[in-house]
ROZA-407419 format. One record per residue: residue in three letters; x, y, z of N, C-alpha, C, CB in turn. Coordinates in steps of 0.1 Angstrom, whole numbers, padded with zeros to 4 digits, always signed. Glycine has a CB too. Example, Ala and Ser with C-alpha at 12.3 -4.5 7.8 and 13.67 -1.06 7.14 Angstrom:
! ROZA-407419
ALA+0132-0057+0078+0123-0045+0078+0132-0033+0078+0113-0045+0090/SER+0128-0022+0071+0137-0011+0071+0129+0000+0079+0141-0006+0057/
This chain:
! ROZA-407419
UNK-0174+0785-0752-0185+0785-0742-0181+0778-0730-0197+0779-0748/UNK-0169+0768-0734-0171+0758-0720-0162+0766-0709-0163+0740-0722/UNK-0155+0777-0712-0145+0785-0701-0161+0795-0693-0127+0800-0712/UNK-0167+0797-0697-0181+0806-0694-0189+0797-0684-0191+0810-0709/UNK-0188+0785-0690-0200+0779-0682-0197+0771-0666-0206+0769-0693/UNK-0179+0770-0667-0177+0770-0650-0172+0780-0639-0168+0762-0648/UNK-0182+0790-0645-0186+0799-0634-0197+0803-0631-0181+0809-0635/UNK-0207+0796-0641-0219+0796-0638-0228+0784-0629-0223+0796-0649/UNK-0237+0787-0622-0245+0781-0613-0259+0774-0623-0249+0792-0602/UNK-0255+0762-0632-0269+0759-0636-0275+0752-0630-0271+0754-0647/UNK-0277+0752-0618-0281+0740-0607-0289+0728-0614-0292+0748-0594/UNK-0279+0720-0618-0274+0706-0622-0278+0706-0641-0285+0692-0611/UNK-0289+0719-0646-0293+0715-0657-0276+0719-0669-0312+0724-0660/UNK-0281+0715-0684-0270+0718-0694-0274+0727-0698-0267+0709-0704/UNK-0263+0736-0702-0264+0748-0707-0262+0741-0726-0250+0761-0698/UNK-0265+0747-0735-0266+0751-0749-0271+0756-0755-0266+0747-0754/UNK-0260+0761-0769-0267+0769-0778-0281+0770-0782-0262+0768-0788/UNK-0288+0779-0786-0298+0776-0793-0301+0772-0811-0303+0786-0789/UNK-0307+0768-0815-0305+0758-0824-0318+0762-0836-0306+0742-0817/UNK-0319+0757-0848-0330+0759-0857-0342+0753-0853-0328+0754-0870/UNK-0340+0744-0846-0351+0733-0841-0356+0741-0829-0346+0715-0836/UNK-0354+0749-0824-0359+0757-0814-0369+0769-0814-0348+0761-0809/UNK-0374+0768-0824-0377+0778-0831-0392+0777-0822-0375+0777-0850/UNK-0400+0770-0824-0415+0766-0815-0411+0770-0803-0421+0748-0813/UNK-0401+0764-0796-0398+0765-0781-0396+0778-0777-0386+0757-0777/UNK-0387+0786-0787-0385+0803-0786-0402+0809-0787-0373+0811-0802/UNK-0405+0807-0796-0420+0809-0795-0432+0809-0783-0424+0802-0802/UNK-0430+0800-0782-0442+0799-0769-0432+0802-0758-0452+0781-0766/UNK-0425+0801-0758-0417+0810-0743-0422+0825-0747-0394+0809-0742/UNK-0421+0830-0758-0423+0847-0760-0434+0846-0761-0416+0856-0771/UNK-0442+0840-0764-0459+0843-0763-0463+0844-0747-0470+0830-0770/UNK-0459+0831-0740-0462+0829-0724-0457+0841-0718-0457+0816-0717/UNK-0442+0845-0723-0436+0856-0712-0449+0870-0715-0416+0863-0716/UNK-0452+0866-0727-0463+0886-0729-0477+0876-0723-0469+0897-0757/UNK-0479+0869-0725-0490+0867-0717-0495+0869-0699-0492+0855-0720/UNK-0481+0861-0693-0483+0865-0680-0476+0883-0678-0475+0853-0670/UNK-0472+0887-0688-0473+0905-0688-0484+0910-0683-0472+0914-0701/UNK-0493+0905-0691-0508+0909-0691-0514+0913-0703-0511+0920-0683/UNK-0503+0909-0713-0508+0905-0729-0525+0902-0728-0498+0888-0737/UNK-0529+0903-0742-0545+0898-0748-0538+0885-0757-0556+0912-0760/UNK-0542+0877-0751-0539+0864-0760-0540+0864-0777-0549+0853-0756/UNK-0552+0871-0782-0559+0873-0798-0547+0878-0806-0574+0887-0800/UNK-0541+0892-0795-0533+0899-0798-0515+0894-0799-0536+0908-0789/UNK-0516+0889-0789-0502+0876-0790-0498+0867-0798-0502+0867-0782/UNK-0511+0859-0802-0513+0849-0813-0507+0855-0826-0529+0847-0815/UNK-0510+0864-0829-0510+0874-0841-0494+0874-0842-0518+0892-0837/UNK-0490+0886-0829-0479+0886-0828-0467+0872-0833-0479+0890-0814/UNK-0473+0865-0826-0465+0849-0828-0467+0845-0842-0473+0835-0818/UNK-0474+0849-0850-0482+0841-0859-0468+0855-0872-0507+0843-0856/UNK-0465+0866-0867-0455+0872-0873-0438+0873-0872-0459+0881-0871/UNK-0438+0868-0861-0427+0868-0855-0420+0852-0857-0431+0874-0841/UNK-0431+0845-0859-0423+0830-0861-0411+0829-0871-0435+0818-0866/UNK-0416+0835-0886-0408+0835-0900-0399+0848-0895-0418+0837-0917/UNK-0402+0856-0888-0387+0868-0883-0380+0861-0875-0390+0882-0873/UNK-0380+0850-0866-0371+0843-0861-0367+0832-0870-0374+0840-0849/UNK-0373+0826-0880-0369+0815-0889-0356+0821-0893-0380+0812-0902/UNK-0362+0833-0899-0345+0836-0909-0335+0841-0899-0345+0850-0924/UNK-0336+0847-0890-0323+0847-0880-0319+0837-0872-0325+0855-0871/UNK-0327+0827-0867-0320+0812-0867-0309+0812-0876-0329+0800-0870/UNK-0313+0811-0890-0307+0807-0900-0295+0808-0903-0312+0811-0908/UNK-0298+0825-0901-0285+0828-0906-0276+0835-0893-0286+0838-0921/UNK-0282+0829-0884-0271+0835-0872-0276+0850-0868-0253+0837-0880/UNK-0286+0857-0868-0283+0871-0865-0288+0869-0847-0294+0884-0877/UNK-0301+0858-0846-0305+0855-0835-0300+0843-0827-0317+0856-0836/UNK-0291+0844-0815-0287+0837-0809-0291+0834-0795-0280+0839-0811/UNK-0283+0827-0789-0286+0826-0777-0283+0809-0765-0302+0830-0780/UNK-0294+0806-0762-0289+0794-0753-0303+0787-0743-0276+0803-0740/UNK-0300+0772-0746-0314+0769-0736-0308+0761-0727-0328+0760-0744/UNK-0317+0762-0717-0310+0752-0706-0318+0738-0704-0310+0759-0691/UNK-0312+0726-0705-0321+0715-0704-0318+0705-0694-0322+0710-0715/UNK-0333+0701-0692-0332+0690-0680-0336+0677-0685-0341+0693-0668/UNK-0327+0669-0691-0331+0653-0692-0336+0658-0706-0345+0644-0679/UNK-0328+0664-0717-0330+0667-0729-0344+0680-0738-0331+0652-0732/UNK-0352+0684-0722-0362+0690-0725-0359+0706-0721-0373+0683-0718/UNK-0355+0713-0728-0356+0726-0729-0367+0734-0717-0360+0726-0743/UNK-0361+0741-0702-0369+0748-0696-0365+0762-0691-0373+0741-0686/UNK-0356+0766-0699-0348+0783-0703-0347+0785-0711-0337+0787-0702/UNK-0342+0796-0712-0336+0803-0728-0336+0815-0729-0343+0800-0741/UNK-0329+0821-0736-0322+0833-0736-0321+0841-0752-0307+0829-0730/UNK-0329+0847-0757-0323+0853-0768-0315+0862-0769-0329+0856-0773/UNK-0308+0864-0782-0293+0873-0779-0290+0880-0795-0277+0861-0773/UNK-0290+0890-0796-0285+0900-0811-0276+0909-0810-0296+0909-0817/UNK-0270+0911-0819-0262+0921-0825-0265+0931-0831-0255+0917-0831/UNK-0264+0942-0827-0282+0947-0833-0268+0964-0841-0304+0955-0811/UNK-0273+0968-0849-0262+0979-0852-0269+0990-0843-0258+0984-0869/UNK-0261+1004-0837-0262+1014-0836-0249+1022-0834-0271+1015-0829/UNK-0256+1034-0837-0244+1044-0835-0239+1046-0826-0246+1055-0837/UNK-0227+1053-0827-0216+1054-0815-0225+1062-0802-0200+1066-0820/UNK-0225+1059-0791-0230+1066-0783-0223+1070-0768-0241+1061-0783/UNK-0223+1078-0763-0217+1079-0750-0215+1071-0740-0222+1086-0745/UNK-0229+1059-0740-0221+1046-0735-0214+1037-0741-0227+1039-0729/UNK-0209+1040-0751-0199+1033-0761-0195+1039-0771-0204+1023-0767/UNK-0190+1048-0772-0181+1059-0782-0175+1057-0789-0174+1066-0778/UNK-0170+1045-0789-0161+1039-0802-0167+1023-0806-0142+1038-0797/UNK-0180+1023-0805-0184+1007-0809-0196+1014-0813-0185+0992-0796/UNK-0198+1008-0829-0213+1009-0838-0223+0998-0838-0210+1011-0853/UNK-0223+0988-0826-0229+0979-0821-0235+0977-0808-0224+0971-0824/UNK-0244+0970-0804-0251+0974-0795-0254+0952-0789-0267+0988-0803/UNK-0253+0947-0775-0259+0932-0777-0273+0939-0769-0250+0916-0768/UNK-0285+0929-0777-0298+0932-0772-0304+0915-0767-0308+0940-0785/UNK-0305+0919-0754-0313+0905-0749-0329+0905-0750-0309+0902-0732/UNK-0334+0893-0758-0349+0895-0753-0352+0880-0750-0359+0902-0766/UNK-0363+0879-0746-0370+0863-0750-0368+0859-0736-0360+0852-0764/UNK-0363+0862-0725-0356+0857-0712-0369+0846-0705-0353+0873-0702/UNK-0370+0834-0705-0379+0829-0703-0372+0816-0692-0385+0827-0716/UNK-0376+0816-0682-0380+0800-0678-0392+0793-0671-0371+0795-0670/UNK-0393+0784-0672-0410+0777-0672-0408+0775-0658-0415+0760-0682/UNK-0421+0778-0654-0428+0781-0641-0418+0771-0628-0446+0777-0644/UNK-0420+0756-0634-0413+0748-0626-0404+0750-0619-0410+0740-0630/UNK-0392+0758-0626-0385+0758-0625-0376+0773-0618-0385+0752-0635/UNK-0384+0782-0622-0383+0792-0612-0378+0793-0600-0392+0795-0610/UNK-0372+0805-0596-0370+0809-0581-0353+0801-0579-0386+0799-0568/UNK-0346+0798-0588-0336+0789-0584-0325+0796-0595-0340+0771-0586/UNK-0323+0809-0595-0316+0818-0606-0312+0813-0615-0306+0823-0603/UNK-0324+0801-0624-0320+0804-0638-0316+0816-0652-0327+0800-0641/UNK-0324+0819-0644-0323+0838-0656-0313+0844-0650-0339+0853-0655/UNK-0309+0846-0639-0296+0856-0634-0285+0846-0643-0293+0856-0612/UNK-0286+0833-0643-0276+0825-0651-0270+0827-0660-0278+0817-0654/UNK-0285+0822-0670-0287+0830-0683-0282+0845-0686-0302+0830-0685/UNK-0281+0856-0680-0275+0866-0678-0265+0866-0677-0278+0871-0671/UNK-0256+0861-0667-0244+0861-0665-0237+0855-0680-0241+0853-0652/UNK-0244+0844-0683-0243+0833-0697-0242+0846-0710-0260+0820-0699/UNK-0252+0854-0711-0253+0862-0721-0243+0873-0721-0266+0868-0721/UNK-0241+0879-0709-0227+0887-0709-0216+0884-0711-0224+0892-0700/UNK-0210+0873-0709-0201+0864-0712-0201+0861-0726-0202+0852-0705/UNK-0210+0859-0734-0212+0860-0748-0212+0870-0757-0221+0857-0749/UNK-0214+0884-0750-0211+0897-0759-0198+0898-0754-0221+0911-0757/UNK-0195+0899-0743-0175+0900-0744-0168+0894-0752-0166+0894-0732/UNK-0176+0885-0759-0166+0876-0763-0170+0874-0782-0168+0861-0751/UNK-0182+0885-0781-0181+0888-0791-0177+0904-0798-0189+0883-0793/UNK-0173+0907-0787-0168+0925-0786-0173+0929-0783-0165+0935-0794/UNK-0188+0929-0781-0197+0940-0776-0195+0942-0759-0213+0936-0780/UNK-0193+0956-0758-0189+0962-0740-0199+0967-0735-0178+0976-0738/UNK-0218+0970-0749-0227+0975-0740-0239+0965-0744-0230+0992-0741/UNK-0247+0966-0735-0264+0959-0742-0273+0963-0734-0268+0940-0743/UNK-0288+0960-0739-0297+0964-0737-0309+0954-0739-0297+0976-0743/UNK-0317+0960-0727-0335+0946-0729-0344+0957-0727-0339+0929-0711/UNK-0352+0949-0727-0365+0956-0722-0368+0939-0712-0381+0964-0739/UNK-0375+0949-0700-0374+0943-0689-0390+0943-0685-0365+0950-0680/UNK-0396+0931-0685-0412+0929-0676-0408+0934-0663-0419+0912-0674/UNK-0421+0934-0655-0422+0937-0644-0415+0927-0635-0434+0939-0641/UNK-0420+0915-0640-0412+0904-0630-0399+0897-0633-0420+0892-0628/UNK-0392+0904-0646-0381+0900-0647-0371+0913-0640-0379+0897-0663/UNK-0378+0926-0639-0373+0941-0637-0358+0933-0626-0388+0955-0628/UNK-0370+0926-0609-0353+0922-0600-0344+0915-0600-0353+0920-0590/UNK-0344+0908-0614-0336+0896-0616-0322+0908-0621-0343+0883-0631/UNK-0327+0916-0629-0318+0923-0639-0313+0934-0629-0325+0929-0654/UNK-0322+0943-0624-0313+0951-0611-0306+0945-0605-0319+0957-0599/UNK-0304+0932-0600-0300+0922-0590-0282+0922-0597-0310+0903-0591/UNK-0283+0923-0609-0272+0921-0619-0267+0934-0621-0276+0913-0632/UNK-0266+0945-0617-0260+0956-0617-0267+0965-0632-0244+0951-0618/UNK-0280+0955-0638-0288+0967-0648-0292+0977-0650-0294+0968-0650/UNK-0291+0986-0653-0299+1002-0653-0309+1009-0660-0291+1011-0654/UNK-0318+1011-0653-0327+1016-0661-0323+1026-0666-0338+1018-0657/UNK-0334+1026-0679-0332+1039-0687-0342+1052-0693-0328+1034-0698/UNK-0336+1057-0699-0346+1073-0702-0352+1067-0717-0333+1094-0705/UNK-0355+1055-0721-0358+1053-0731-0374+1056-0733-0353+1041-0733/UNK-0379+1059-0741-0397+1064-0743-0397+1055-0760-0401+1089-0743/UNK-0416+1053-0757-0418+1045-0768-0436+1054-0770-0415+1024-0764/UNK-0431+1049-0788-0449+1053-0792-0451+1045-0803-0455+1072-0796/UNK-0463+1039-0805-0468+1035-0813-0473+1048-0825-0478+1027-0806/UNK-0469+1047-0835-0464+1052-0846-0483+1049-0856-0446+1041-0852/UNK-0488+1059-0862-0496+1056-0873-0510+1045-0871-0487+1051-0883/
């Protein structure tokens, strides 16, 4: 990580992994980012209230990674990061893996000062270097120009709620 991180701009904060103890902090970063979406809080709660023990065991055992950035030991970034399997596909024809960023969060304070473009640069640096050549997010509205800004592309992807 440390050849990655002097080309990065964390304007003065530390970059590091993310950890088991982070597990609250990943949380209410992913509740707040669907809330200012325009999430229903009842509905979030819920979500959180499922998703806490789905991130417990990928902490655990490594499948969910990633990185927080801190100022004076307090966590006001972070980045989640997977290895997610899929099939070979035309943007990757010979790789049955896919990196998926989610969770892209930093607290309000601290905004406007390309933490997340960081974090980004930070996360691509992290799938090179774990082989992966392609990845994929899903992108809020107010994260959408951070990630175009970075050479991201939207996609022909469609979604339905199932049953």
């Amino acid at each position: 990580m440390k050849e990655m991180l002097g080309e990065i701009d964390f304007s003065g904060l530390k970059a590091r992994r993310l950890e088991l103890n982070d597990l609250q902090m990943i949380c209410v970063h992913r509740e707040t980012m669907f809330l200012e979406a325009g999430g229903v809080p009842a509905e979030l709660r819920v979500m959180t209230e499922h998703f806490r023990p789905w991130l417990h065991r990928r902490l655990v055992d490594g499948r969910y990674y990633g990185f927080a950035l801190m100022d004076d030991g307090q966590p006001v970034a972070a980045i989640g990061l997977m290895t997610i399997d899929w099939p070979p596909h035309p943007a990757h024809p010979n790789l049955d893996q896919r990196g998926y960023v989610l969770n892209v969060f930093v607290e309000p304070a601290y905004r406007r000062r390309g933490l997340a473009s960081a974090l980004m640069k930070l996360a691509e640096a992290e799938f090179v270097q774990r082989g992966l050549s392609f990845a994929v997010l899903h992108a809020t509205q107010a994260g959408q120009p951070v990630y175009d800004g970075l050479g991201w592309a939207a996609t022909t992807e469609m979604a339905k709620a199932i049953g």
